[in-house]
N, C-alpha and C positions, 0 to 999 in steps of 0.2 A: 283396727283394720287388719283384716288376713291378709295382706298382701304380701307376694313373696321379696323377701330382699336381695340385691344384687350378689351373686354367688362369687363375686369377686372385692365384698368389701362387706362391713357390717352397716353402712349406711339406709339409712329409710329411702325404699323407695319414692321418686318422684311420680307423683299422680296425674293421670289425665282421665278426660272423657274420652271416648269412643265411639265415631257413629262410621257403621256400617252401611252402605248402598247393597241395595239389589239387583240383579243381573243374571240367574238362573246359574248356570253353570259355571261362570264366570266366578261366582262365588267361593269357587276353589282358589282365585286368586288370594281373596282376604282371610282363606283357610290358612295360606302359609303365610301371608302378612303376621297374620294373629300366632299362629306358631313362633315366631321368630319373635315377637316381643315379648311373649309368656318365656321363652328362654332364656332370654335376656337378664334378666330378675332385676332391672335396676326402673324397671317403670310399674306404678300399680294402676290399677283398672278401678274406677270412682265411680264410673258409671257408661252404659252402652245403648245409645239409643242404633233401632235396626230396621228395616225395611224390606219386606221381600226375603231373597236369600242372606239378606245380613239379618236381618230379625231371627234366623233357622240358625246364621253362626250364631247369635249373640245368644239362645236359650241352648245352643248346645254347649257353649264355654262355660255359663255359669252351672250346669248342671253338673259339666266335667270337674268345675271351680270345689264342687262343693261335694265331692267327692273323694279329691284327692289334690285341693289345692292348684297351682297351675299347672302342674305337669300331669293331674289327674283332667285338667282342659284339655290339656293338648292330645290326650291319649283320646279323648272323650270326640273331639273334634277331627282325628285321625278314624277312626271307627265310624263314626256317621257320613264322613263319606266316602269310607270304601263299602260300605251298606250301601248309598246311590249307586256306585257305578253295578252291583250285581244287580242292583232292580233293571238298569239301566243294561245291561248284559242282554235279559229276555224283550230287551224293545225290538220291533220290527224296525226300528227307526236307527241305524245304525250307518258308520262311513261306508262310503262303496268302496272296492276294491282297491281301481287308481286314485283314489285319495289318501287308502292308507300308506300304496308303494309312493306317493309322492310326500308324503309328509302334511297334506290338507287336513285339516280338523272340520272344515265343513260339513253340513249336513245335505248341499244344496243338489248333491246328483244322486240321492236316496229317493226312488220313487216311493217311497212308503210318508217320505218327508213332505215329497213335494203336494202330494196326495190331501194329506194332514194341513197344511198351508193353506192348500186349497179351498177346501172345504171349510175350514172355522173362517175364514173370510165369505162363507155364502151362506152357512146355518149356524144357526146360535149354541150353545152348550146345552141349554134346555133341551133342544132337539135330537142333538149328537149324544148325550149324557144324562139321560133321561132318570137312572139312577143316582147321581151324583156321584160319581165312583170318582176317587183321588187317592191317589196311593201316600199321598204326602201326610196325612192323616196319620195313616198306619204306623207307617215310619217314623213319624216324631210321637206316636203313642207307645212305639217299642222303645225308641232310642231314649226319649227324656221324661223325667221324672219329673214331673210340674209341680208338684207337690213340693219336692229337695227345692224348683226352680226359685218357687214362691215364699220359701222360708229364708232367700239369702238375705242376709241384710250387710253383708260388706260390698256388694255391689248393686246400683240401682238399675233398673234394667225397662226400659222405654220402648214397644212396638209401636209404629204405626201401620193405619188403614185407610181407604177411602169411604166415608160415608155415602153409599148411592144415593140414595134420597137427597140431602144437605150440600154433597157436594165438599163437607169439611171435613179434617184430618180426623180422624180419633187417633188418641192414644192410648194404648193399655200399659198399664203399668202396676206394681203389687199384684195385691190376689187377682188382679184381671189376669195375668198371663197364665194363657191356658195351650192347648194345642190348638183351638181353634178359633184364638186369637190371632196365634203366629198365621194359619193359614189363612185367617183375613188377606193379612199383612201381604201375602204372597199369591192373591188370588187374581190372575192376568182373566179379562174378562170374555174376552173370546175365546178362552180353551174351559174352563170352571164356571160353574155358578156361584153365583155372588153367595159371601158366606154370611148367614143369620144369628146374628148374638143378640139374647135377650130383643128377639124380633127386627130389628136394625138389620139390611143388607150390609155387607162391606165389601170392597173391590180393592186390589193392590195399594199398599201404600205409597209407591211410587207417583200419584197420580202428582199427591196433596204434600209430599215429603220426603224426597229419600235419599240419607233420610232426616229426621226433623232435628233439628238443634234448639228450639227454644225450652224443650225441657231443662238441660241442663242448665239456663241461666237461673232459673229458680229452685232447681233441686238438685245441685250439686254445688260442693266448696271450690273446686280446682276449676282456673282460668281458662284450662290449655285443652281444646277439642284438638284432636286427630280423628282426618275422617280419610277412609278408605276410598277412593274412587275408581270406579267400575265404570262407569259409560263416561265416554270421553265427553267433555265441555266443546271441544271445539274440534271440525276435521277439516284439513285444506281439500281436498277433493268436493267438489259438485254430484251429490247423488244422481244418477241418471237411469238405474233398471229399477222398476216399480219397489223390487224390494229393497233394492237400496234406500229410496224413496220413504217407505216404510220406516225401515228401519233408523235412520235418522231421526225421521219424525218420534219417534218414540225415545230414542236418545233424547234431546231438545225437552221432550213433555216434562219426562222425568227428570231433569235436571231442574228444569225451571223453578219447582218451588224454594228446590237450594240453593237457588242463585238470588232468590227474594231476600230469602235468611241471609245469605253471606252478606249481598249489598246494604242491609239496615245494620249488620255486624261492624262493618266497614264505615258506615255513617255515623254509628255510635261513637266510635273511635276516634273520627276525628274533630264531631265536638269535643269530646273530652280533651284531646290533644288542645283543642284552642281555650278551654276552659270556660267553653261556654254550658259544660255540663257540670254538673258534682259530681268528684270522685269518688265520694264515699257513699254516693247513691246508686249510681252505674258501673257495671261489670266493665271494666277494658278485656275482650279476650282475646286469646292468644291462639291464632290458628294454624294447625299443620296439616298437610295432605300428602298422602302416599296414595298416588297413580300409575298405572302400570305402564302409563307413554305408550309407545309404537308396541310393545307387547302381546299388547290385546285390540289394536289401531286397525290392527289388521288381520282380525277376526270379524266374522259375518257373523250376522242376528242367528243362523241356522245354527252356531256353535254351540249357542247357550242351551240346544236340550244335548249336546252330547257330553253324556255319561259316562264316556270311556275312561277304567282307570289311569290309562296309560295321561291323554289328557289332562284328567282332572290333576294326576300329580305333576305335570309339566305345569298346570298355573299354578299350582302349592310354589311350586318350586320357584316360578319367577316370583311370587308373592314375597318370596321369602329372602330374595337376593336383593329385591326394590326395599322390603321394611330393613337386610342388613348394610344396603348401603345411605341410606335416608338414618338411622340411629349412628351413622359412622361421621355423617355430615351436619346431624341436626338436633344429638341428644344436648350438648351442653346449651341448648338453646331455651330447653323445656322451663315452664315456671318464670322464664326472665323475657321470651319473644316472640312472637309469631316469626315462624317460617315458609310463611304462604303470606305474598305482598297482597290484599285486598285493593290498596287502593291502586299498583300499580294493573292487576286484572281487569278491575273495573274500569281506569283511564287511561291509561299510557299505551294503550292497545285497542281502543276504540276507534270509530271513523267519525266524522263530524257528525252529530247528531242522533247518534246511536246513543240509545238508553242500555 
């Protein structure tokens, strides 16, 4: 294993898995999460499954990975997205004014935004996008080398998609991953047409996964998933403006399949705890999560297309202060515990009857 060693000891790093969530621009948060642990050198990366804008970090690390090692990711991962925000530079879709003298990251007083909102909620992308123009394409056919991506073999690396047809998850992984795989993976369906691999549609992985954990029970050795979390699980406030509305609702969608996986994770564990499973037949695993809390709690759905670099390094940046205080609280825990309570999520916080 190429993993790097802690720069403050000659010990082997401790391994985990990696899954990444998607959430557009938000994705800059797990930019500097991922930054901040590739620094670190005391943890190695076994495998990454990704979704959306974590499937775009996860083949841009390993391309950086394999390039020049972790700090050849980090540079790797620092360049693609300051690459977004110039593409993002010529968008008509940009903050207004008193947004920016107020400190607002919103997109939501941009009549070019509101316009754009408008309309893919009344015509289809067939219709608007008749070409299929996506610049996402381009960008990860400049930025990554699928080829480098597809030859790693110290880290395994897991996209998911939504099967239109079927309704079930794909997963690409090995010589699948391609660049238009990843863009399956990231294909929201009201702005793109559905992406065609070997004839099969695919629509965002978010729908069915995001993003999925059950790879690594069968194809990886390390217990310990850390997963990045981008759309919050829960918000006290009551949606009440259409978009708010919305956008919750999509939060909720895409959470749900990972909420499926956490609860059978959760279930597994505590048969084993009562022994009413075989240990040496089922995995115990061990789960952490790094979520940006009220950081991003209180950011609107409009945030996630702005490209601004200023922005996008402000979530690197809290990205980076949430993975060094969580490694400050939570690394001697790695390989020996989960530091995310499953079952207290699951129960100690529900209402009567709530599944």
């Amino acid at each position: 294993m190429a993993a790097a060693k802690s720069k403050s000891s000659n010990s082997e790093p401790v391994m985990i898995n990696l899954a990444l969530q998607g959430g557009g621009a938000h994705g800059a948060f797990t930019w500097g999460v991922l930054d901040r642990l590739l620094q670190d050198g005391r943890i190695g990366i076994e495998a990454i499954s990704g979704t959306s804008a974590g499937a775009v970090n996860a083949v841009v690390l390993v391309n950086g990975f394999m390039r020049g090692g972790y700090d050849g990711a980090r540079e790797q991962l620092h360049h693609f997205w300051r690459h977004i925000s110039r593409i993002g530079a010529v968008s008509p879709i940009q903050r207004s004014p008193i947004d920016v003298w107020l400190g607002n990251y919103s997109l939501d007083h941009n009549p070019a935004y509101l316009f754009f909102d408008l309309i893919t909620r009344m015509a289809s992308p067939y219709d608007l996008n008749p070409a299929n123009l996506n610049p996402l394409k381009d960008l990860l056919e400049e930025e990554v080398d699928f080829d480098l991506v597809r030859r790693c073999s110290d880290m395994k690396l897991f996209v998911s998609a939504t099967n239109v047809h079927t309704g079930r998850v794909k997963v690409f992984t090995g010589q699948q991953i391609s660049a238009e795989s990843v863009m399956a993976s990231s294909c929201l369906p009201l702005l793109f047409q559905a992406v065609e691999i070997d004839g099969v549609p695919y629509w965002d992985g978010g729908f069915m996964g995001n993003p999925v954990l059950f790879p690594f029970f069968y194809q990886a050795d390390s217990n310990d998933i850390l997963i990045t979390q981008i759309n919050p699980m829960e918000r006290r406030e009551t949606p009440v403006t259409s978009r708010e509305i919305h956008n919750r609702m999509n939060e909720i969608t895409f959470n749900a399949a990972l909420n499926k996986e956490l609860r059978a994770i959760e279930f597994v564990s505590r048969l084993i705890e009562s022994e009413n499973l075989d240990k040496n037949r089922y995995k115990r695993i061990r789960m952490h999560i790094i979520e940006a809390g009220e950081d991003l709690l209180s950011l609107n759905a409009s945030s996630k297309l702005n490209a601004e670099w200023q922005f996008l390094t402000h979530l690197r940046d809290i990205g980076r202060r949430t993975a060094d205080a969580w490694l400050a609280a939570n690394f001697d825990s790695i390989g020996k515990r989960s530091t995310f309570d499953l079952h207290e999520y699951f129960h100690s916080t529900r209402i009567e009857g709530e599944i």
